[in-house]
N, C-alpha and C positions, 0 to 999 in steps of 0.2 A: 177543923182538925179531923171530921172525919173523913174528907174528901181526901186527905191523906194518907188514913189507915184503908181505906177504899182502892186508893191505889198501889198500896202496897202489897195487898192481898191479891190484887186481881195479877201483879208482876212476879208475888210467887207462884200462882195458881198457871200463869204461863210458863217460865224456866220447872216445873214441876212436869208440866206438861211435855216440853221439849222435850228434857233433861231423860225422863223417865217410859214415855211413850205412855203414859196413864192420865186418863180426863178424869178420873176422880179425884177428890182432894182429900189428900190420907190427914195430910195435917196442915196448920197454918204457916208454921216457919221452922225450916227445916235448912240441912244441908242442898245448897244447889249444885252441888256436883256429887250428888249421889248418886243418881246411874252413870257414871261416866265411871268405866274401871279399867284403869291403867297395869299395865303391863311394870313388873318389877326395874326391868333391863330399859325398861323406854323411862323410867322417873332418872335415873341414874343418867342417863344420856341427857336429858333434859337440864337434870341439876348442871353436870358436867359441861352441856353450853352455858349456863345464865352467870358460873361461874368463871368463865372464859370472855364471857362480853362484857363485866364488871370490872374486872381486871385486867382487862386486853393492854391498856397503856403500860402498866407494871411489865407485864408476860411480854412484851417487844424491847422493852431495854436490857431481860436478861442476854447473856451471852450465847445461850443454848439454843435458843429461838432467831437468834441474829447469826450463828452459823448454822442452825440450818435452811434460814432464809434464801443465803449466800451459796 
């Protein structure tokens, strides 16, 4: 079991590393995307795909989507 907790330290101590650009190790387990900071207008755009390729098959049988296909 510890070979375990071994490797899961040494996998946040690297995404810590990438993640942040810092070789020191602030803490043991933390958020992995906490140097990564997004742009307001870019999460919105994001959302606004994920919710478009979820429901792509719904969104082509409306009417409005199929005249403006046409």
């Amino acid at each position: 079991m510890d070979y375990f907790f071994d490797s899961v330290e040494k996998a946040t101590t690297f995404f810590n590393t990438v993640f942040t650009g810092k070789d020191e190790k602030e803490e043991g387990f933390g958020n992995l995307f906490g140097g990564l900071h997004f742009n307001e207008s870019c999460m919105i755009i994001t959302i606004l795909f994920l919710i478009i390729f979820i429901y792509k098959e719904e969104l082509m049988k409306t009417k409005l989507i199929k005249d403006l296909v046409k």
